[in-house]
N, C-alpha and C positions, 0 to 999 in steps of 0.2 A: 473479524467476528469469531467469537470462540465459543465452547458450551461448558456453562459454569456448572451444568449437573454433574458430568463426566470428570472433570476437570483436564480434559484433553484438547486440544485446537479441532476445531468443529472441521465437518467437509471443505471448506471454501476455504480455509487457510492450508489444509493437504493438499488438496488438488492445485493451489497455486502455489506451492515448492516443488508437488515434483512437476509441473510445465514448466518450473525454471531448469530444475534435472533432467526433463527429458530434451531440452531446447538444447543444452549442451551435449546428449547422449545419441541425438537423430540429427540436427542438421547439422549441417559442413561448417567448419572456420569460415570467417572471423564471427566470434561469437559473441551477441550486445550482453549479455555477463556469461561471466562462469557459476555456476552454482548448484556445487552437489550436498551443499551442508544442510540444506533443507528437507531434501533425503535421508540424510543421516539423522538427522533430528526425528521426523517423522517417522522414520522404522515401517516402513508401508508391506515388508519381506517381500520373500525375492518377485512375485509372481505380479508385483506392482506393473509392470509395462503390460500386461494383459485385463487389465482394468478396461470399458469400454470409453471412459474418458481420457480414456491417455493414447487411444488411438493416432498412431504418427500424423494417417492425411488429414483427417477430421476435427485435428483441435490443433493445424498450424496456422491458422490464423489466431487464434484464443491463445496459443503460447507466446505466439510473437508480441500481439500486445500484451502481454505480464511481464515478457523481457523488456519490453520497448520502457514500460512506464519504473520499474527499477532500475533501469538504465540513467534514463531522463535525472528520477530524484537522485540519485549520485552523480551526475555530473552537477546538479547543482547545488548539493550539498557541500563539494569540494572548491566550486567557485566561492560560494558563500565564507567559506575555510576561509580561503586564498585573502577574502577581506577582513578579515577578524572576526566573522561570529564562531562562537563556540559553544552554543549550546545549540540541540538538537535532539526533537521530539517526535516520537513515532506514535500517533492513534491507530490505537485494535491492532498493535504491531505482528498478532499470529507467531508466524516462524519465519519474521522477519531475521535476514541472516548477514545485514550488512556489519554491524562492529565483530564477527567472527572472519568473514569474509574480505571484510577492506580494513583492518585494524591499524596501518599504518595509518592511514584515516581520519579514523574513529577516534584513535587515541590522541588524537589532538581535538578532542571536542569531548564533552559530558553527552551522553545519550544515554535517554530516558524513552523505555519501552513503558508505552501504557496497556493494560489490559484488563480482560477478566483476573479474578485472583487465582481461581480453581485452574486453569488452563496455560496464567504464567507460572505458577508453581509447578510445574508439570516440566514447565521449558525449562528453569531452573533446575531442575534436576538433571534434563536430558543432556545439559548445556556440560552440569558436571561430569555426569557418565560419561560423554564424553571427550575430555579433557580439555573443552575451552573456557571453563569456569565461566564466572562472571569477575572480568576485573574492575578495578575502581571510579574508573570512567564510565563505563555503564550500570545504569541504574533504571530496575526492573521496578515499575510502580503498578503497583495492584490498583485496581478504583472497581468499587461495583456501582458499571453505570444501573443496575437494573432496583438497586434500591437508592438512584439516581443522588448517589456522591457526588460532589464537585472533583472532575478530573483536575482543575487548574491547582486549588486546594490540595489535593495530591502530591502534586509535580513539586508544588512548592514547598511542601514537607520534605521533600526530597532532596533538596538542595535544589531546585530551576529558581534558576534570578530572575522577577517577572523586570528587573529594571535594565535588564542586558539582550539585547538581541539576540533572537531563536529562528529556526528553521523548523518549520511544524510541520507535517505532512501526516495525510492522511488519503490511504488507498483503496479501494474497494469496500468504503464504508454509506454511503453517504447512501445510498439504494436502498438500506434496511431502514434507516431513518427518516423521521417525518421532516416536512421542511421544516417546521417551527425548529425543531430540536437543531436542526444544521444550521438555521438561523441567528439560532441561541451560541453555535458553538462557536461562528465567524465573529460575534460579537465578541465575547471573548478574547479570544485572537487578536481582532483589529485593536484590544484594548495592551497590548501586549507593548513593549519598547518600541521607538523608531527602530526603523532597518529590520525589522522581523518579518518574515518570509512563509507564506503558507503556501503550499503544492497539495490540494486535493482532485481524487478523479469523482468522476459524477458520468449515467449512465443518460442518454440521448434519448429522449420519445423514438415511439420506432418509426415515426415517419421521414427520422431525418438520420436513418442507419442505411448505409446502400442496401440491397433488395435482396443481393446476393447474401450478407449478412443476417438476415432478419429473423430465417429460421433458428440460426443456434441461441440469438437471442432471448426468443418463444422457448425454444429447448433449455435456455438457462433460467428464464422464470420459470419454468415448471419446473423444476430441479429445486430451485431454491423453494420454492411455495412447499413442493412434498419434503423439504429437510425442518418445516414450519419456521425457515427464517426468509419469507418471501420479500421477494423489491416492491419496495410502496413509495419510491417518489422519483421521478427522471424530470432530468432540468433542460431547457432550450439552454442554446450557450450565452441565450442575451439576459435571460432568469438567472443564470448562475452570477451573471457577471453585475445587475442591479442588486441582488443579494450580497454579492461582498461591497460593494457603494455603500448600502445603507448600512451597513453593520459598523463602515467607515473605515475601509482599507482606502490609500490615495493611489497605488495603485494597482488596476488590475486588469488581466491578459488572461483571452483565451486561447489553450494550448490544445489545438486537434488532434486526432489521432492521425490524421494523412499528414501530420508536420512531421511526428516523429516516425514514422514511414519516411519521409523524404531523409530525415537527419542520420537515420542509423540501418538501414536497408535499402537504401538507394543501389551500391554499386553490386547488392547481392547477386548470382546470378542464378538462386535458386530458386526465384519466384516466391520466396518466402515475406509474408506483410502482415501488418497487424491488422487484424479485423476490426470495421468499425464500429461504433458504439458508446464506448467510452472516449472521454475528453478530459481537460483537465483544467483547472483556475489555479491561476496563481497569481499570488496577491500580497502586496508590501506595503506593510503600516510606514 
């Protein structure tokens, strides 16, 4: 989610590059990614770590699950690789930093950033200032969902092959959006080539968030409500997962948040976990 008045990445795409900066800059090795280019991109100056949300103890559960679920979509974006697909789609990409970051990668696949236009043009610049350009394999696609463009329309302007198999994801979007809209957009998707791969997260009613969790929850819809991009839709995991059924994914998995806790924080021994809340579908036409 970006803000197309400004043309800058709105609060919720800053705040989730430097948790991946500060994930790398507070806790101890081994680290579920490295990522300081999200910082660099964002320019937050120096006094960033003094922000009340970047507080070390306070938001290490909130970092760890933004490491935990960037983590996740690259390891399986690189499996997906390993079988030949090669195209790969980010929704509301922000300061998304993977074809900067994993470019040995990336450069074996097309990735395609979708965004506002005001706030990718903005990355596009920062991308150039500082000297990772945009090479030819990525491909920054402007859509304005707000005078409600067809993204797929886009992409495919773009060069995306809708007859070759993709890797779609989609991160911390799906909470500002109505179901219909997320509805609309699995349909989509599911209508995409065999072998084509969605990874989206989706945020848990709070009754089924552990208890311990719940407050920062409450504390992050009041945050979002007062930035006027409030959450207006949380899914059960068995809502989420009839929703890609009928839109006609043939398969579809739900991925918890205590899985990837178990997968990539198990042998930690700093007590460090991702907080619950979010979840995630993943879903293969």
């Amino acid at each position: 989610m970006t803000d197309e008045q400004t043309g800058a990445p709105d609060n919720t795409a800053v705040r989730t590059a430097l948790w991946r900066a500060l994930h790398r800059d507070v806790d101890p090795p081994p680290h579920v990614i490295e990522d300081g280019i999200g910082l660099r991109l964002a320019d937050p100056g120096d006094d960033w770590r003094d922000r009340p949300d970047m507080d070390p103890e306070a938001t290490r559960g909130f970092r760890a699950a933004i490491v935990a679920r960037a983590r996740f979509v690259e390891d399986l974006i690189a499996e997906r690789a390993d079988q030949g697909v090669a195209q790969y789609v980010i929704l509301g990409a922000g300061l998304d930093t993977f074809a900067q970051r994993r470019p040995e990668l990336a450069s074996r696949l097309r990735v395609y950033e979708i965004d506002q236009p005001g706030p990718q043009a903005w990355k596009r610049r920062r991308l150039t200032e500082l000297g990772y350009g945009v090479p030819d394999w990525l491909r920054l696609v402007p859509v304005d969902f707000e005078a409600s463009a067809s993204w797929l329309e886009q992409l495919t302007a773009a060069g995306f092959d809708p007859g070759e198999p993709a890797v779609i994801v989609s991160t911390g979007v799906t909470m500002y959006l109505t179901k219909d809209a997320t509805a609309a957009t699995l349909r989509q998707i599911a209508g995409l080539a065999p072998g084509s791969t969605l990874a989206m997260t989706f945020l848990l009613p709070i009754e089924l968030v552990d208890e311990a969790d719940r407050p920062g929850l409450r504390a992050s819809e009041e945050g979002a409500r007062a930035s006027e991009t409030p959450f207006i839709s949380f899914y059960t995991p068995a809502e989420m997962l009839a929703l890609a059924r009928d839109a006609g994914f043939g398969d579809v998995r739900h991925v918890s948040g205590s899985s990837l806790a178990e997968r990539y924080f198990a042998d930690r021994t700093d007590g460090l976990r991702p907080s619950s809340g979010e979840d995630l579908l993943l879903a293969t036409v």
